[in-house]
mmCIF file as Biopython writes it, N, C-alpha, C and O atoms, coordinates in Angstrom:
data_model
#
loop_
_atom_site.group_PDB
_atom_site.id
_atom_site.type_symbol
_atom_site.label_atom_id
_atom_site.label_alt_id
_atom_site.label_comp_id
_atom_site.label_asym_id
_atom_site.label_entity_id
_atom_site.label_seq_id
_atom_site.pdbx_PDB_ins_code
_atom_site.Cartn_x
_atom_site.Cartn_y
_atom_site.Cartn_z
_atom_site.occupancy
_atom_site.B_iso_or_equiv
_atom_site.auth_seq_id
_atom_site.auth_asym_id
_atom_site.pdbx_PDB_model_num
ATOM 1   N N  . UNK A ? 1  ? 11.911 134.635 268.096 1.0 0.0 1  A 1 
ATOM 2   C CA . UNK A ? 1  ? 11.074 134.049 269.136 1.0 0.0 1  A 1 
ATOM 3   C C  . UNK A ? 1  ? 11.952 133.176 270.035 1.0 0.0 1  A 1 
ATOM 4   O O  . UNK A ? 1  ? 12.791 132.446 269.506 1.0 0.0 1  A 1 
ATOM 5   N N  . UNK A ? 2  ? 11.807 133.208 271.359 1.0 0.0 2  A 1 
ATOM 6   C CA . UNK A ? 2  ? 12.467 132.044 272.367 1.0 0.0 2  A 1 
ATOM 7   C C  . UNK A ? 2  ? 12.464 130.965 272.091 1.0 0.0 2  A 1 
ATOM 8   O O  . UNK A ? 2  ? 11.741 130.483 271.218 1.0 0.0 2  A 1 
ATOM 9   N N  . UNK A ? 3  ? 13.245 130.369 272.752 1.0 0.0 3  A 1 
ATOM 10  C CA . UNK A ? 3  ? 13.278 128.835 272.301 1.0 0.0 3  A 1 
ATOM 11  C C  . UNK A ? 3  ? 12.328 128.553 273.498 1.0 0.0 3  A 1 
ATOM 12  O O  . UNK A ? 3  ? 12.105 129.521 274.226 1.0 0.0 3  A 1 
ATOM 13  N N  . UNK A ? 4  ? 11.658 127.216 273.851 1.0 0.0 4  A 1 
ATOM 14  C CA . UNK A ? 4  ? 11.208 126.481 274.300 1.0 0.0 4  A 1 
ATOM 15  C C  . UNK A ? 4  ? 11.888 126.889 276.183 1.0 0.0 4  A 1 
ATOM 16  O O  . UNK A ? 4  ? 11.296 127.342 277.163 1.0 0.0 4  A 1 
ATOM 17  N N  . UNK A ? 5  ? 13.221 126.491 275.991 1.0 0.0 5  A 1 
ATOM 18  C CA . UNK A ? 5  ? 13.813 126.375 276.976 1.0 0.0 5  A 1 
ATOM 19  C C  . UNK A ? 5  ? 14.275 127.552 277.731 1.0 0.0 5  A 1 
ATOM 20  O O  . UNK A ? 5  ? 14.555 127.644 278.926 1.0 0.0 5  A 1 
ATOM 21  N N  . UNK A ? 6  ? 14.300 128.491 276.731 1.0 0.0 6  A 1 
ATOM 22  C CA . UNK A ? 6  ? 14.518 129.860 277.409 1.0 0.0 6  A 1 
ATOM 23  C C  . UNK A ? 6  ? 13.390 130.451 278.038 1.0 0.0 6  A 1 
ATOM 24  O O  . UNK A ? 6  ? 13.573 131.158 279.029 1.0 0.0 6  A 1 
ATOM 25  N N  . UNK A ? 7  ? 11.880 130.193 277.450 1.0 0.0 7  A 1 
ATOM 26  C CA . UNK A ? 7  ? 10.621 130.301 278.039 1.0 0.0 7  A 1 
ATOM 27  C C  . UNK A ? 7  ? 10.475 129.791 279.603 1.0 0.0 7  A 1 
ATOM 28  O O  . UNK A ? 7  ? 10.199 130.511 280.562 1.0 0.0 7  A 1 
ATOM 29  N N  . UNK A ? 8  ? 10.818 127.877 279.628 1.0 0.0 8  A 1 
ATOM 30  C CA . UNK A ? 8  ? 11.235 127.337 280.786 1.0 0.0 8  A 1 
ATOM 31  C C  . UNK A ? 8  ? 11.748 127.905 281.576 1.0 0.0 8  A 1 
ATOM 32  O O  . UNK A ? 8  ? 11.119 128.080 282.620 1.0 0.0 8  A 1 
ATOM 33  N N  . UNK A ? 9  ? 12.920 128.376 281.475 1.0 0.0 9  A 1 
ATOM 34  C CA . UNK A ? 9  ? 13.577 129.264 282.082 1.0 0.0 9  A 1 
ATOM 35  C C  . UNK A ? 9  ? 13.483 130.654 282.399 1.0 0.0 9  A 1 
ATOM 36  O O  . UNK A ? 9  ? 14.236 131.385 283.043 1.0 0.0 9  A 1 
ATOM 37  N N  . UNK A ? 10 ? 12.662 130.816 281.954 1.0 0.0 10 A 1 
ATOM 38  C CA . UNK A ? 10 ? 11.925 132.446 282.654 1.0 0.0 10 A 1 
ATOM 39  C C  . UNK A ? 10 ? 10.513 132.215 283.479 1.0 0.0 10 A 1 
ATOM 40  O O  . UNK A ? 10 ? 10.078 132.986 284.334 1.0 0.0 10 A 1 
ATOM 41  N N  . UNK A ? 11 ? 9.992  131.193 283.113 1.0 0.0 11 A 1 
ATOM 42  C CA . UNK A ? 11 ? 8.862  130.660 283.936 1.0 0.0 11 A 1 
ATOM 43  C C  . UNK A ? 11 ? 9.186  130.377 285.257 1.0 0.0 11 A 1 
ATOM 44  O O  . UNK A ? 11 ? 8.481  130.758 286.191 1.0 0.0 11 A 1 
ATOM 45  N N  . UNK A ? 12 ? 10.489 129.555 285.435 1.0 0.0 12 A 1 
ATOM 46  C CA . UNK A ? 12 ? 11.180 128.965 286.797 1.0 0.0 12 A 1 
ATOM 47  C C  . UNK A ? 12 ? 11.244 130.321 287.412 1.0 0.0 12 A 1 
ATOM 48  O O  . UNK A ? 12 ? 10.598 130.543 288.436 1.0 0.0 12 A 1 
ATOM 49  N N  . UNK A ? 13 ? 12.113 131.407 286.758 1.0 0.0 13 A 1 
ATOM 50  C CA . UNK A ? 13 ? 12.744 132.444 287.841 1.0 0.0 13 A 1 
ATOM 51  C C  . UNK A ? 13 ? 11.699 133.216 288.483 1.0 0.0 13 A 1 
ATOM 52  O O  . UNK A ? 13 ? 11.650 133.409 289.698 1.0 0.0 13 A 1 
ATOM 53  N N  . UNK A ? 14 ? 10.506 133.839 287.269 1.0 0.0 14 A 1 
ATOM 54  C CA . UNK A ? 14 ? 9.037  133.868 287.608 1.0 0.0 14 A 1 
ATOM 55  C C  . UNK A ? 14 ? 8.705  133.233 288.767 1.0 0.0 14 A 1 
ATOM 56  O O  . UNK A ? 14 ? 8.002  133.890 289.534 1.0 0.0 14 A 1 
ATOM 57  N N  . UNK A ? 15 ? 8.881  132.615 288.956 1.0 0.0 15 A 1 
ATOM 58  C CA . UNK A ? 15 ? 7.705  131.438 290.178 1.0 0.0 15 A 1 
ATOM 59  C C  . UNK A ? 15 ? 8.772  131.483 291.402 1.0 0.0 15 A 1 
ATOM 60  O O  . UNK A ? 15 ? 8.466  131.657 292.582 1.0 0.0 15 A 1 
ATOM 61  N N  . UNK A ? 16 ? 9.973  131.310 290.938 1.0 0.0 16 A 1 
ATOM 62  C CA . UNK A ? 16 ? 11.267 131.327 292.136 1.0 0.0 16 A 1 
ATOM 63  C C  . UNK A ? 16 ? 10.956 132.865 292.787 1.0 0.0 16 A 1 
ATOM 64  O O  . UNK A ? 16 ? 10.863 132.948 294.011 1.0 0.0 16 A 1 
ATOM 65  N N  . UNK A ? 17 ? 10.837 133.766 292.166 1.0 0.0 17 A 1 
ATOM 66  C CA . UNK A ? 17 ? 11.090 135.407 292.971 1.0 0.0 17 A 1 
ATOM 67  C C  . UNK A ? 17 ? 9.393  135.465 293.105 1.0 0.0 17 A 1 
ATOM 68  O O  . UNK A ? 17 ? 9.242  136.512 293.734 1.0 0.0 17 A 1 
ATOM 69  N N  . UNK A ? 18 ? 8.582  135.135 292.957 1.0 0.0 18 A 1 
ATOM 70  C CA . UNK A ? 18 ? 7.269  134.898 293.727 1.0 0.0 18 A 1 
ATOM 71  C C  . UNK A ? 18 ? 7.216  134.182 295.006 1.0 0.0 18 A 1 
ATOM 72  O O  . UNK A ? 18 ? 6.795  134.641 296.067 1.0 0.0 18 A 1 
ATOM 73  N N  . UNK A ? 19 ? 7.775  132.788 294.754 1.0 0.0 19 A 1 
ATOM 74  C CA . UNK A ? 19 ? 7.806  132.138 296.094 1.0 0.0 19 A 1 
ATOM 75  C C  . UNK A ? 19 ? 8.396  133.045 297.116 1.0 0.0 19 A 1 
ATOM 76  O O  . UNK A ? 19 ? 7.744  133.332 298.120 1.0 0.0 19 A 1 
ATOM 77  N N  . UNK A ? 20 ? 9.931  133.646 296.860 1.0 0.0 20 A 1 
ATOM 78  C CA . UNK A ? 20 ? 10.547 134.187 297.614 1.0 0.0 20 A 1 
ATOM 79  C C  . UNK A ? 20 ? 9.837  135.858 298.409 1.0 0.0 20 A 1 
ATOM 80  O O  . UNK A ? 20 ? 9.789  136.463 299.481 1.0 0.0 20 A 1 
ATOM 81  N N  . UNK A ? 21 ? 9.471  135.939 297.199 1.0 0.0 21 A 1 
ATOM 82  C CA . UNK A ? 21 ? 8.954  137.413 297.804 1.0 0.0 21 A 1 
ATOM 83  C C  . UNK A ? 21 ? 7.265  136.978 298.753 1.0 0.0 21 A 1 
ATOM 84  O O  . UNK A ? 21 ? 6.635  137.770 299.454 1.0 0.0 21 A 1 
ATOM 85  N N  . UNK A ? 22 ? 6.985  135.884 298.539 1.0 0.0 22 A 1 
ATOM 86  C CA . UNK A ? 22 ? 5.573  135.704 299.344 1.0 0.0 22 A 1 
ATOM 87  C C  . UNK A ? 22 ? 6.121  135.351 300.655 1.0 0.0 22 A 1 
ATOM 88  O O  . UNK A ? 22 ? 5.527  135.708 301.673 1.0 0.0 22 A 1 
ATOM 89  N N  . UNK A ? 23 ? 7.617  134.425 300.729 1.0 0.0 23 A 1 
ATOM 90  C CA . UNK A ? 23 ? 7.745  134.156 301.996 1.0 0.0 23 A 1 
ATOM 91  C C  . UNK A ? 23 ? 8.573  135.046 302.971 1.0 0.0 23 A 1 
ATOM 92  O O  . UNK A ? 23 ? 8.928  134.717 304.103 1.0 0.0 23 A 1 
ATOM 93  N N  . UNK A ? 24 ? 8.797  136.123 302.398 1.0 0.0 24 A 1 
ATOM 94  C CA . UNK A ? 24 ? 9.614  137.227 303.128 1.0 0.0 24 A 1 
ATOM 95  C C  . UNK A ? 24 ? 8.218  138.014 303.586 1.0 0.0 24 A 1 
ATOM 96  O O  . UNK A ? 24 ? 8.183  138.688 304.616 1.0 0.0 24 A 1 
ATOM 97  N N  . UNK A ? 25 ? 7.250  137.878 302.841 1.0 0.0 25 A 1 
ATOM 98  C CA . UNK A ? 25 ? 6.328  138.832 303.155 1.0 0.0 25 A 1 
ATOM 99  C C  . UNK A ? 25 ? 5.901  138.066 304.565 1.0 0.0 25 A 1 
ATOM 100 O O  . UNK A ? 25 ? 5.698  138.759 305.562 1.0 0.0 25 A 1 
ATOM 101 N N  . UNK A ? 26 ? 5.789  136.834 304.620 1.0 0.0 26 A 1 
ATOM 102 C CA . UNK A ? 26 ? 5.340  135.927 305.599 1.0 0.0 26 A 1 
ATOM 103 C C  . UNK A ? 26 ? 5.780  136.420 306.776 1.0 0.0 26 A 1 
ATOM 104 O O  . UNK A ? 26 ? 5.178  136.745 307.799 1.0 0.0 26 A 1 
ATOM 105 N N  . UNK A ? 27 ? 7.243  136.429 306.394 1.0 0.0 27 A 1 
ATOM 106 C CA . UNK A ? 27 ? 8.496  136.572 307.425 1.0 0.0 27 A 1 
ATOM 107 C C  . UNK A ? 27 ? 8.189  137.745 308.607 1.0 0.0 27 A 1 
ATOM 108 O O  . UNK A ? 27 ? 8.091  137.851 309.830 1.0 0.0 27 A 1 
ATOM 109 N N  . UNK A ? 28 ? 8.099  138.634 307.234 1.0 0.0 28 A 1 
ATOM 110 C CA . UNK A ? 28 ? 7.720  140.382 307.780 1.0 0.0 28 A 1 
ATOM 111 C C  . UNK A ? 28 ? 6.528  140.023 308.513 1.0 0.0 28 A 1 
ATOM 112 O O  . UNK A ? 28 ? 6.741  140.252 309.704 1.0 0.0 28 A 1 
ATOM 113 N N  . UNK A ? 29 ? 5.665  139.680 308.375 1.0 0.0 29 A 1 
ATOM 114 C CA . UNK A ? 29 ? 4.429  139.501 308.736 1.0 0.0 29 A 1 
ATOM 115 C C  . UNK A ? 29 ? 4.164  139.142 310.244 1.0 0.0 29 A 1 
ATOM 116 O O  . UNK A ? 29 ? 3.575  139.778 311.118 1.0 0.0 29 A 1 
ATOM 117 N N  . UNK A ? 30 ? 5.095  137.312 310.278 1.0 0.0 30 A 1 
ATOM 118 C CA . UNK A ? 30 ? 5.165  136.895 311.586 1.0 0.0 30 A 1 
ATOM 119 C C  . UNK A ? 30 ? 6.303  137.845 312.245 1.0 0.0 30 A 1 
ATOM 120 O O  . UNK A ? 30 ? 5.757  137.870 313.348 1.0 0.0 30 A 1 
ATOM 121 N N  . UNK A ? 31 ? 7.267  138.513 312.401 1.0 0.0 31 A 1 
ATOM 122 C CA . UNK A ? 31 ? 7.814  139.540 312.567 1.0 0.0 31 A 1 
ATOM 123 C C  . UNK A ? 31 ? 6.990  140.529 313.719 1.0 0.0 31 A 1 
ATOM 124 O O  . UNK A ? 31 ? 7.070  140.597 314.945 1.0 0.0 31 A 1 
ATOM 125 N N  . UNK A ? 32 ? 6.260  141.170 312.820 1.0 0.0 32 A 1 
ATOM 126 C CA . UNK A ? 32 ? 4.943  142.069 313.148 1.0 0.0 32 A 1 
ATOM 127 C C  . UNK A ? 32 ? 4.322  141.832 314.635 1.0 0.0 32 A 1 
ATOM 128 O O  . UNK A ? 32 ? 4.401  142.434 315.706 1.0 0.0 32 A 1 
ATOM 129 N N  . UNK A ? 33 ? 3.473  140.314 314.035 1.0 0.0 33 A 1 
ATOM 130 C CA . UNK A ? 33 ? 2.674  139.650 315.022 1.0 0.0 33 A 1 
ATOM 131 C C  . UNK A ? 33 ? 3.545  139.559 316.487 1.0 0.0 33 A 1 
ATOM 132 O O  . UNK A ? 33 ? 3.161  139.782 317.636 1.0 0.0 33 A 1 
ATOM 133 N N  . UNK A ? 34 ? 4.680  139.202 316.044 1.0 0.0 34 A 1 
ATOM 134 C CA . UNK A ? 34 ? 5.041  138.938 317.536 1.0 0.0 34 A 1 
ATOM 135 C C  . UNK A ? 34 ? 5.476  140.270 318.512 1.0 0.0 34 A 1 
ATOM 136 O O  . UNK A ? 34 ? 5.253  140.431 319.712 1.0 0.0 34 A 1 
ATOM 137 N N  . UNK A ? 35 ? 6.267  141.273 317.429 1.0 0.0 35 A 1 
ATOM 138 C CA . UNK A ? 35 ? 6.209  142.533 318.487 1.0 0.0 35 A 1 
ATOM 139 C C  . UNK A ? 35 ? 4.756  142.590 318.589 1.0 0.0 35 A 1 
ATOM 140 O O  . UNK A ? 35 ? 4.737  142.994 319.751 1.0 0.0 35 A 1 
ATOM 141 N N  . UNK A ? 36 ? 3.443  142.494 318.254 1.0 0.0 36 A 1 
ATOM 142 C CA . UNK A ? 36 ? 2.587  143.307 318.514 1.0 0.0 36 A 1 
ATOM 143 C C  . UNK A ? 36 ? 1.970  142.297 319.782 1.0 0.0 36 A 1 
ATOM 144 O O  . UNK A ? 36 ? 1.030  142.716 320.458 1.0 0.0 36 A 1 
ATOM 145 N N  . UNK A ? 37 ? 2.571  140.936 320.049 1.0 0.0 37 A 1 
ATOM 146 C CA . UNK A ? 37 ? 2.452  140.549 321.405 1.0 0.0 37 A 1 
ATOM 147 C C  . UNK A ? 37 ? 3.282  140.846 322.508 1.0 0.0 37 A 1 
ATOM 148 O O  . UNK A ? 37 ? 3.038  140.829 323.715 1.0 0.0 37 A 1 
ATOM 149 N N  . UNK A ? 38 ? 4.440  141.158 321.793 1.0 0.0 38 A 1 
ATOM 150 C CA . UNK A ? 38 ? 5.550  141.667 323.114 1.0 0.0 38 A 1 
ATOM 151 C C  . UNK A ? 38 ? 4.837  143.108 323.455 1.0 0.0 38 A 1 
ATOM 152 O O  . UNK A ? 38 ? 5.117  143.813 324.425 1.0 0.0 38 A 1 
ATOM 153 N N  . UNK A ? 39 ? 4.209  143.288 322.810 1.0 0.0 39 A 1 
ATOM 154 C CA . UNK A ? 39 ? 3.749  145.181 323.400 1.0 0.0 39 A 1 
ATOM 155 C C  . UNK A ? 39 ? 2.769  144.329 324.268 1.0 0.0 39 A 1 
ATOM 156 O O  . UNK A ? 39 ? 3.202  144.179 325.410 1.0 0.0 39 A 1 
ATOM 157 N N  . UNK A ? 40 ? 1.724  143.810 324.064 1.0 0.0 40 A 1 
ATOM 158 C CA . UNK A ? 40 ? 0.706  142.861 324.515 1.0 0.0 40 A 1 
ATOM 159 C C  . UNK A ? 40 ? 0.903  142.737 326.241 1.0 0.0 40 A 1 
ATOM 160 O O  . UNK A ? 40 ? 0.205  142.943 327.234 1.0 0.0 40 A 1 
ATOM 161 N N  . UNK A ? 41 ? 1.900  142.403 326.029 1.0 0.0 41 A 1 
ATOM 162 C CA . UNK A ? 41 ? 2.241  141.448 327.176 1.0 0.0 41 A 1 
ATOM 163 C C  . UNK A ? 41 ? 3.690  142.604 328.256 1.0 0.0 41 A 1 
ATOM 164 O O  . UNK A ? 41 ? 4.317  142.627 329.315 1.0 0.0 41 A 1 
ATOM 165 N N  . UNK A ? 42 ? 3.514  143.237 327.164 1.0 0.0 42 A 1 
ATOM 166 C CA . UNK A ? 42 ? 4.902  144.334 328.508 1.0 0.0 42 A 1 
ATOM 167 C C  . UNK A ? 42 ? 6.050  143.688 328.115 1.0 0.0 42 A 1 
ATOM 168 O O  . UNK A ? 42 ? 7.003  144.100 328.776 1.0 0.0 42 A 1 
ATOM 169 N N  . UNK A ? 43 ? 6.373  142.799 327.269 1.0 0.0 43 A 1 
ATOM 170 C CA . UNK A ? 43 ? 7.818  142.581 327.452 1.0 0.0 43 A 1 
ATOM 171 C C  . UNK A ? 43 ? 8.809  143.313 326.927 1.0 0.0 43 A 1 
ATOM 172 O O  . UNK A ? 43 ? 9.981  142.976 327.096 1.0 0.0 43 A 1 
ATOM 173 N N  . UNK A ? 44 ? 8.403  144.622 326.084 1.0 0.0 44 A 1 
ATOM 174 C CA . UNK A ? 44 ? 9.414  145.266 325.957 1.0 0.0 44 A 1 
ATOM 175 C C  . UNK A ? 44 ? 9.603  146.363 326.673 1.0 0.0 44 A 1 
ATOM 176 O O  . UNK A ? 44 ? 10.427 147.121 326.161 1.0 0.0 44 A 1 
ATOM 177 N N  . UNK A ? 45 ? 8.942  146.881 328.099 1.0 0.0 45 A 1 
ATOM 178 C CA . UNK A ? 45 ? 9.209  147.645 328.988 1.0 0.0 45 A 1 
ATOM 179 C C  . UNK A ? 45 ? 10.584 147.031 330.045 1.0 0.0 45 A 1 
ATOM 180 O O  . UNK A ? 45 ? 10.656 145.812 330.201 1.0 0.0 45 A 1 
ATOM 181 N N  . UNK A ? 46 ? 11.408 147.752 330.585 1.0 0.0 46 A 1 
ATOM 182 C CA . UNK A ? 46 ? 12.489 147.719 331.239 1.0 0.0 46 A 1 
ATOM 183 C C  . UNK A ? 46 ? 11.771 147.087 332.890 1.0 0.0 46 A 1 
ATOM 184 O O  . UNK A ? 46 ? 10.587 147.232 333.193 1.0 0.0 46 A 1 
ATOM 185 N N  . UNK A ? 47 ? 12.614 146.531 333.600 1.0 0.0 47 A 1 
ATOM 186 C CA . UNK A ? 47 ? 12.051 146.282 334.706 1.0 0.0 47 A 1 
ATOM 187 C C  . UNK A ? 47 ? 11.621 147.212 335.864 1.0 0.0 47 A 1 
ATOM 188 O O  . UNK A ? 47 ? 12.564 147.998 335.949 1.0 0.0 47 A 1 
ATOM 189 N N  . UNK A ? 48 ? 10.791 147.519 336.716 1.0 0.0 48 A 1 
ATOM 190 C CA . UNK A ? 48 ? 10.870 147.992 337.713 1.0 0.0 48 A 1 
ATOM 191 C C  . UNK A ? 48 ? 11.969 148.683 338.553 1.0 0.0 48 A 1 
ATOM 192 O O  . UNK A ? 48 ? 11.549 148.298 339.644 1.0 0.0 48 A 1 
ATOM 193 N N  . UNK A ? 49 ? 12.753 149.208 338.774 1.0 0.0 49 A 1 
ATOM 194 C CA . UNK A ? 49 ? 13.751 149.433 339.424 1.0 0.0 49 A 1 
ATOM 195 C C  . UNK A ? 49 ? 13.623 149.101 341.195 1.0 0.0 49 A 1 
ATOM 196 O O  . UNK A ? 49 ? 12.941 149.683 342.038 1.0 0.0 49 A 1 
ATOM 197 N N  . UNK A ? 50 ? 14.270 148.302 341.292 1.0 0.0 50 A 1 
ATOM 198 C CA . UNK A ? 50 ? 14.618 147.784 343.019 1.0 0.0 50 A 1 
ATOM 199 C C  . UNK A ? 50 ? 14.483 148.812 343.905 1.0 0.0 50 A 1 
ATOM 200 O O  . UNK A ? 50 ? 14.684 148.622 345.105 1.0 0.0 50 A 1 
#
């Protein structure tokens, strides 16, 4: 059986690669949102030509 501390220590990394993977998802997320305002708004079309 684990010790005490090795439990601790799998609990931390647990919760560490949760945090991380919720805030990449965030990341991706706001990512998303903002191309889906640059389409919104035309800013990723080229300019007019002179």
């Amino acid at each position: 059986m684990p010790s005490p501390a090795e439990l601790t220590i799998l609990v931390l990394l647990i919760a560490v690669g949760v945090g991380l993977w919720t805030l990449l998802d965030r990341v991706g997320q706001v990512q998303r949102d903002v191309d889906a305002i640059k389409r919104k708004l035309g800013a990723d079309e080229p300019p007019p030509a002179a």
